[in-house]
C-alpha beads as a LAMMPS data file, in Angstrom:
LAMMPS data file: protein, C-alpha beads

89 atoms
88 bonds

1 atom types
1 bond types

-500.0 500.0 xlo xhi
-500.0 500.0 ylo yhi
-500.0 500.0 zlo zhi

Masses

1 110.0

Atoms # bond

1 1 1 -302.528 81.155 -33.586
2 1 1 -300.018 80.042 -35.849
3 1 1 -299.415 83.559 -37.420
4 1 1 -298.986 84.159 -33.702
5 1 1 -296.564 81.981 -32.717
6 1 1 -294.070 82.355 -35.985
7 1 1 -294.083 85.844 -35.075
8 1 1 -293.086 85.039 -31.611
9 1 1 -290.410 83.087 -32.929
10 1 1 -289.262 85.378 -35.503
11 1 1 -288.655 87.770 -32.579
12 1 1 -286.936 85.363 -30.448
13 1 1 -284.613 84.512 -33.095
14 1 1 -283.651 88.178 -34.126
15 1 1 -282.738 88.765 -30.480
16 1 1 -280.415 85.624 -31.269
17 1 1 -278.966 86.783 -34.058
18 1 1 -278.533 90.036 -32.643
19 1 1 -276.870 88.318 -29.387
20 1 1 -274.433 86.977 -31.687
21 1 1 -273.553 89.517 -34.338
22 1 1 -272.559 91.672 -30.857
23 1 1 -270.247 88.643 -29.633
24 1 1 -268.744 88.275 -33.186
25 1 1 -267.508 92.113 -33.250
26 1 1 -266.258 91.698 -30.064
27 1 1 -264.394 88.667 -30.460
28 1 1 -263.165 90.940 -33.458
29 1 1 -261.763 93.809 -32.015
30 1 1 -260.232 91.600 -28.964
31 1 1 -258.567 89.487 -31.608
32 1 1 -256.982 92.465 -33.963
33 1 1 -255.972 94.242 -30.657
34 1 1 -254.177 90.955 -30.028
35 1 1 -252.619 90.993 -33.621
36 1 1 -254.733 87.857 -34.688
37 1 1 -255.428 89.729 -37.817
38 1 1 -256.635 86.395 -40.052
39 1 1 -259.050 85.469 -36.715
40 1 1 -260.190 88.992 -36.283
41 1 1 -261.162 89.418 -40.058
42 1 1 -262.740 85.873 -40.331
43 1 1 -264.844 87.068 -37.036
44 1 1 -266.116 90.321 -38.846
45 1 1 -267.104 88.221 -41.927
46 1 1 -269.636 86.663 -39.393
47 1 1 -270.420 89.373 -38.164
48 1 1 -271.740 91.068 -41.456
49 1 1 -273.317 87.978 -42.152
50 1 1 -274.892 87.458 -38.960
51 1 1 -276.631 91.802 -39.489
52 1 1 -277.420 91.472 -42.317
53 1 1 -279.695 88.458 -41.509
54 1 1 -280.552 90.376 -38.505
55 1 1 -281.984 93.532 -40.623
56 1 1 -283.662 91.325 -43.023
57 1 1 -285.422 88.923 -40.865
58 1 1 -286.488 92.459 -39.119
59 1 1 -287.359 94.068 -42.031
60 1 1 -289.303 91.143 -43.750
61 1 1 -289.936 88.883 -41.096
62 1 1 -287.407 85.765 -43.025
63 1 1 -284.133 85.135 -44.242
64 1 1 -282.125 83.265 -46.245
65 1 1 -280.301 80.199 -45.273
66 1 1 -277.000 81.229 -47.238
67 1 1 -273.656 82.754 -46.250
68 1 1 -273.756 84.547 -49.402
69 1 1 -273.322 88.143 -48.426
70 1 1 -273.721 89.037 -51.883
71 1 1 -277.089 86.995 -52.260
72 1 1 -277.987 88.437 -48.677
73 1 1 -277.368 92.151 -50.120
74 1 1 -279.316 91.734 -52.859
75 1 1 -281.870 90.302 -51.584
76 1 1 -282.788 93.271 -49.553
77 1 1 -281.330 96.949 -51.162
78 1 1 -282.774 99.114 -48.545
79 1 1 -280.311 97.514 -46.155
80 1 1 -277.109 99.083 -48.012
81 1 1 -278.944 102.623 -46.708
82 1 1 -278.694 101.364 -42.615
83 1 1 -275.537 101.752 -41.189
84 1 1 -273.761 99.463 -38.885
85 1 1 -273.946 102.414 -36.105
86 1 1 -278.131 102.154 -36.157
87 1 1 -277.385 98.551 -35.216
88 1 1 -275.593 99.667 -31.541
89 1 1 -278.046 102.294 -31.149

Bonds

1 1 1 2
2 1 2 3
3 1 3 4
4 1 4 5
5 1 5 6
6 1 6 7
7 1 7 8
8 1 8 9
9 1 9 10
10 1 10 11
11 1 11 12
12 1 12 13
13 1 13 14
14 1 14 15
15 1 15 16
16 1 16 17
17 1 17 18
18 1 18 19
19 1 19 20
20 1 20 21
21 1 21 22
22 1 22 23
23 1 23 24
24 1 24 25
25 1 25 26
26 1 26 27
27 1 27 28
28 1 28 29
29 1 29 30
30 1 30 31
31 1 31 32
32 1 32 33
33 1 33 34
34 1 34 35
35 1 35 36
36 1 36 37
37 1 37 38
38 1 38 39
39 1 39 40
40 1 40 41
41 1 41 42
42 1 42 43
43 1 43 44
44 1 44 45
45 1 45 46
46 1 46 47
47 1 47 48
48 1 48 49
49 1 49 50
50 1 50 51
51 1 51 52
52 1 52 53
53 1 53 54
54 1 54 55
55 1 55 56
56 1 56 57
57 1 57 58
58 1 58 59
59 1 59 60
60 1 60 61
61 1 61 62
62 1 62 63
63 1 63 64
64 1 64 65
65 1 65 66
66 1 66 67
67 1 67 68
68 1 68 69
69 1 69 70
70 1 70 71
71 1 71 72
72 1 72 73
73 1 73 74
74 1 74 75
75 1 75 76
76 1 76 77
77 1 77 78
78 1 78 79
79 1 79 80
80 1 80 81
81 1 81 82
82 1 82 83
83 1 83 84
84 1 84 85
85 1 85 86
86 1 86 87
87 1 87 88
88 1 88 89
């Protein structure tokens, strides 16, 4: 039951996460396309932080509370092989 319900969670979350990481790129490109180049990089920094949790609380069902991309890229190497385009898929 409670094995259950984390799960549930878990998947309710990475739809979150997801949800986000889509609005941040987004945000990104409308920004740079209105030459808010500082605001449109500082939006894909979230963005790569927000997919990589994405991938990792996919892949291994947690993450870490950190905005550490490097910590977040180490802490899962089979992530450097996905690309950004399997994301939008």
């Amino acid at each position: 039951m409670v094995l259950e319900s984390r799960v549930r969670l878990s998947i309710e979350e990475a739809e979150v996460l997801k949800e986000m990481t889509y609005s941040f790129v987004k945000n990104a490109i409308r920004l740079f396309e209105e030459k808010e180049y500082d605001l449109s990089a500082f939006n894909l920094d979230q963005f790569r932080q927000l997919l990589l949790k994405y991938k990792l609380l996919i892949e291994t069902g947690t993450y870490p509370r950190t905005h550490s991309l490097r910590i977040l890229r180490g802490l899962d190497a089979a992530f450097l092989r996905l690309s950004t385009q399997e994301y939008f898929s």
